[in-house]
MARKOLSE-933141 format. One record per residue: residue in one letter; x, y, z of N, C-alpha, C, O, CB in turn. Coordinates in pm, whole numbers, padded with zeros to 5 digits, always signed. Glycine has a CB too. Example, Ala and Ser with C-alpha at 12.3 -4.5 7.8 and 13.67 -1.06 7.14 Angstrom:
A+01319-00569+00780+01230-00450+00780+01320-00330+00780+01424-00332+00846+01131-00447+00905 S+01285-00225+00708+01367-00106+00714+01290+00003+00787+01341+00114+00804+01408-00060+00572 
END
This chain:
X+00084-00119+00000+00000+00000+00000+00088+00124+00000+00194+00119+00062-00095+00000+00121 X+00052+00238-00065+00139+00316-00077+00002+00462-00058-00073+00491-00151+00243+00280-00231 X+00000+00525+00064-00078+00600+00103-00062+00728+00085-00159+00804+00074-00093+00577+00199 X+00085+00774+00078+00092+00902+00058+00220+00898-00001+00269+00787-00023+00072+00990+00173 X+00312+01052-00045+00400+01058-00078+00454+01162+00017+00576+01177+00006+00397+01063-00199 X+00397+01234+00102+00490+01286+00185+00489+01255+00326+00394+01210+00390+00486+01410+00173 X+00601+01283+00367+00645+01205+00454+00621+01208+00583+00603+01112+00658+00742+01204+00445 X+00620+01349+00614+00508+01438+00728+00362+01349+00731+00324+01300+00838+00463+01631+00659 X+00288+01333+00616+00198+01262+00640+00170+01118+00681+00085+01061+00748+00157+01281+00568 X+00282+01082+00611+00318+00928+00660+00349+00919+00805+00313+00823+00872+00449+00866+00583 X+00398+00993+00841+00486+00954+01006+00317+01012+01064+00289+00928+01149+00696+01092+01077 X+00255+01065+01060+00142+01124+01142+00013+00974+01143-00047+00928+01240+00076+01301+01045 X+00006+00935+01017-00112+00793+00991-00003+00690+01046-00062+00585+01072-00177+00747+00786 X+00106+00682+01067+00179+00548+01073+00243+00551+01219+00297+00453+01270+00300+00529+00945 X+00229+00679+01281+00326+00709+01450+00476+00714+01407+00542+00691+01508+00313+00552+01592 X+00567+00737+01285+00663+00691+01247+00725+00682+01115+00653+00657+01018+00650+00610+01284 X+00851+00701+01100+00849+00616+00925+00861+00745+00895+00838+00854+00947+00695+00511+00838 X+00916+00690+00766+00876+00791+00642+00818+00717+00500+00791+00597+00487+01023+00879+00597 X+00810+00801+00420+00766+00730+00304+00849+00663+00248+00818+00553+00203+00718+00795+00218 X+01019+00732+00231+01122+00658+00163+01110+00540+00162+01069+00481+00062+01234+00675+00200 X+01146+00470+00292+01099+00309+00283+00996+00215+00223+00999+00094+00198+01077+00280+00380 X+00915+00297+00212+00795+00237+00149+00844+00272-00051+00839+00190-00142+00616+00342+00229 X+00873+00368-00057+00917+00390-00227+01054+00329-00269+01095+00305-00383+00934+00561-00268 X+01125+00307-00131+01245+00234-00194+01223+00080-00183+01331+00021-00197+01386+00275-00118 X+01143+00017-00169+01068-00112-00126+01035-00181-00243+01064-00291-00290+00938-00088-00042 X+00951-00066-00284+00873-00072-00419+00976-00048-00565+00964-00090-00680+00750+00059-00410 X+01047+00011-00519+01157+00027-00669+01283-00080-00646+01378-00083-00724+01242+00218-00687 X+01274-00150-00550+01409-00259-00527+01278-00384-00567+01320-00488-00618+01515-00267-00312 X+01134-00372-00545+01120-00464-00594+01086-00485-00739+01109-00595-00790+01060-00502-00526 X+01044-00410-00793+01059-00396-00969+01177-00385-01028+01190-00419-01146+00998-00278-01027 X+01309-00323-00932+01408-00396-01015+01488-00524-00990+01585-00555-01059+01495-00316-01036 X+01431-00614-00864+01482-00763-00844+01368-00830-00924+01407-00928-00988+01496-00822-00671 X+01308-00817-00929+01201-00880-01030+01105-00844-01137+00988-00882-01151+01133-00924-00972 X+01181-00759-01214+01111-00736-01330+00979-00787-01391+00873-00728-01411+01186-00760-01402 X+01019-00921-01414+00882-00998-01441+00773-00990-01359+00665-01022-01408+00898-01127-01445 X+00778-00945-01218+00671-00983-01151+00614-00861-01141+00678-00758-01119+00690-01055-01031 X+00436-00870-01165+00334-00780-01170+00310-00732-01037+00284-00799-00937+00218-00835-01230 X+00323-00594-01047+00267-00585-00874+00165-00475-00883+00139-00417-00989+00400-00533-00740 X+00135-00461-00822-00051-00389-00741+00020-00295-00630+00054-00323-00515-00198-00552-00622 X+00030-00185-00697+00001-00084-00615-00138-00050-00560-00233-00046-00639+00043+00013-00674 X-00160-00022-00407-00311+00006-00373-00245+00141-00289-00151+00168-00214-00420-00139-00269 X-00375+00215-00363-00407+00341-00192-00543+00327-00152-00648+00355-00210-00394+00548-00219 X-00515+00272-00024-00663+00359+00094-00647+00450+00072-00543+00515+00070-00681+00368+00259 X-00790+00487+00040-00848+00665+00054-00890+00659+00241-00979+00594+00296-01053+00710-00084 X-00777+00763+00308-00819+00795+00398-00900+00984+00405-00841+01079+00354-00701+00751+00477 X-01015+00998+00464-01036+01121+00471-01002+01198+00526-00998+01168+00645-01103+01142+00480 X-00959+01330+00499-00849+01415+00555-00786+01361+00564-00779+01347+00686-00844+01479+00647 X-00691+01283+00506-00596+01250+00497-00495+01247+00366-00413+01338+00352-00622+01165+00546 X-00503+01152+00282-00443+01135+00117-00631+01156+00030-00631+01135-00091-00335+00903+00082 X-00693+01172+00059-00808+01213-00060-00815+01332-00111-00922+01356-00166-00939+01201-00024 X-00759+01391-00111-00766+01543-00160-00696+01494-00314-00629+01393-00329-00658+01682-00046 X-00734+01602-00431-00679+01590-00575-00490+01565-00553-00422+01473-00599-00729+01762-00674 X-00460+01640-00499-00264+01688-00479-00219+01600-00425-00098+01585-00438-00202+01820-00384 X-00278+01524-00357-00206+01389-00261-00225+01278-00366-00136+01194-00368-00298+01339-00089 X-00315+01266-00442-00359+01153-00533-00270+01148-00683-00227+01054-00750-00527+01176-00564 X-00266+01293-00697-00177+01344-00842-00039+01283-00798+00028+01210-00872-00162+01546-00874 X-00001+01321-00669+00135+01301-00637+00200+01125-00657+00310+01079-00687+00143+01358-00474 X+00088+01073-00627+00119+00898-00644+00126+00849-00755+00211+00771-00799+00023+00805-00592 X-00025+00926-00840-00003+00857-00960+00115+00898-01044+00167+00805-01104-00118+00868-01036 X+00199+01081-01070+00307+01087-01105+00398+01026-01057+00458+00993-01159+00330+01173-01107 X+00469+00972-00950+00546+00875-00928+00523+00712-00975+00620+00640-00997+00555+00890-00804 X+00409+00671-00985+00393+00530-01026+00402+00548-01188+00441+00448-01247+00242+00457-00969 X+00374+00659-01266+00398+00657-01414+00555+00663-01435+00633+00593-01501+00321+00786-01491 X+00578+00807-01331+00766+00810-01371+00847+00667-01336+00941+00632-01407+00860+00947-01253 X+00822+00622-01270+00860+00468-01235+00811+00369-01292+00872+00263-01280+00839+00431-01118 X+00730+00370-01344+00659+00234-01453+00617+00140-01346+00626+00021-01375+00786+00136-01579 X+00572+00171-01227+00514+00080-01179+00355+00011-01219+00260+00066-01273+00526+00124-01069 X+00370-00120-01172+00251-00187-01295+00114-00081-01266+00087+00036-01295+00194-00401-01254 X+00033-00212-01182-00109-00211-01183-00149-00099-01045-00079-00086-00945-00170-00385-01165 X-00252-00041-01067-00265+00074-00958-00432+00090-00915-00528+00119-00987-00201+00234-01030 X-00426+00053-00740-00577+00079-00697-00595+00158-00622-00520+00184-00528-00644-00011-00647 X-00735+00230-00658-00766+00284-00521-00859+00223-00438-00947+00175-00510-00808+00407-00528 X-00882+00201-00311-00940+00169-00217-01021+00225-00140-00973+00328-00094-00885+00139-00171 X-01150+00197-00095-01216+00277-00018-01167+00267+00096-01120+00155+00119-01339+00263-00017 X-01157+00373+00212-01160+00394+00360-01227+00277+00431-01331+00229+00387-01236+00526+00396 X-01170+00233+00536-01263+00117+00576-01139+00087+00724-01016+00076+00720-01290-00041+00420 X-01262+00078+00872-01157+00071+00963-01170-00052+01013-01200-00069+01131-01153+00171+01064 X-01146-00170+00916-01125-00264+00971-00992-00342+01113-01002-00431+01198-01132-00300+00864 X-00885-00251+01070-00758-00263+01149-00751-00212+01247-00645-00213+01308-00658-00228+01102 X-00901-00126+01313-00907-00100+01477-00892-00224+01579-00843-00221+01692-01053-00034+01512 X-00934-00309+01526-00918-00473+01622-00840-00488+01629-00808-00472+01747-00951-00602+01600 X-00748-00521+01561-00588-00576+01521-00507-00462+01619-00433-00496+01710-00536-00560+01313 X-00533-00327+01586-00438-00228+01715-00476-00256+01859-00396-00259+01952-00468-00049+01704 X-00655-00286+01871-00635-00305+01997-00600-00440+02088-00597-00451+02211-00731-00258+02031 X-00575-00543+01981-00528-00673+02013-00405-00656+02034-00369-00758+02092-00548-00773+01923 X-00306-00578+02021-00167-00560+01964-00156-00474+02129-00046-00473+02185-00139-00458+01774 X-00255-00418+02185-00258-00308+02271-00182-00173+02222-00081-00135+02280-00201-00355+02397 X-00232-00110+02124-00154-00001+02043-00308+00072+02022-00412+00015+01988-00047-00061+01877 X-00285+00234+02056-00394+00288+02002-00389+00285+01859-00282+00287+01798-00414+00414+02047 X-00548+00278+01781-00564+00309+01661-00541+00474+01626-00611+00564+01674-00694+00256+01630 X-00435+00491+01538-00424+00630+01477-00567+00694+01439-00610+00794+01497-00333+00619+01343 X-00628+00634+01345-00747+00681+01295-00883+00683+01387-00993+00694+01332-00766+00603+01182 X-00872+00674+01510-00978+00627+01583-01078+00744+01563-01040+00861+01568-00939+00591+01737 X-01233+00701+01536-01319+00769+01553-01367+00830+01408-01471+00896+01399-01279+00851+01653 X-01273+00800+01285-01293+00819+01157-01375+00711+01119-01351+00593+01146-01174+00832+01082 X-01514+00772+01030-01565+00689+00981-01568+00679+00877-01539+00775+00806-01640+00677+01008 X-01623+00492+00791-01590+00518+00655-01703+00577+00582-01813+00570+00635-01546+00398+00588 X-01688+00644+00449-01783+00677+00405-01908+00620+00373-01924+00498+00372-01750+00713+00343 X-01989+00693+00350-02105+00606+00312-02091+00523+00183-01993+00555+00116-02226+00692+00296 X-02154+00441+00141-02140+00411-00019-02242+00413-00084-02244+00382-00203-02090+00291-00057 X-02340+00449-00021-02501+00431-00040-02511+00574-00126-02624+00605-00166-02612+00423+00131 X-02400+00663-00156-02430+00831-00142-02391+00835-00317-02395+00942-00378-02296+00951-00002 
END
């Protein structure tokens, strides 16, 4: 998953990190394996990477890089369980997903 491109935003949704790791991940793995197809996905988080400039920013990097296949994803907080099993607050707590009915 590749959620944002800057890095400020990344460390704020993730507690941490930057994006580098995540883009140098992705370009060591298209060039150890050429042949293999990969799936880029972004969650659309709100207020978060859904705005036009956060979205432009991914897809110009996945064209300048030739990375393959590319999704977007709806918002969805399934991974609140998993943080609180882990005993880790959920970053996103209290965000809901959108409607789909709309």
């Amino acid at each position: 998953d590749l959620k944002c491109m800057a890095s400020e935003v990344h460390r704020r949704v993730h507690r941490g990190g930057t994006t580098g790791g995540v883009l140098d991940n992705l370009m060591a793995l298209s060039r150890e394996f050429p042949d293999l197809p990969l799936q880029v996905r972004t969650p659309l988080i709100p207020g978060v990477n859904d705005g036009r400039e956060q979205l432009s920013e991914i897809v110009q990097f996945l064209r300048s890089s030739m990375l393959a296949d590319y999704e977007l994803l709806p918002y969805h907080n399934w991974g609140e369980g998993k943080y609180r099993q882990l005993g880790r607050s959920y970053p996103l707590a209290g965000l809901e997903p959108p409607d789909r009915g709309r």
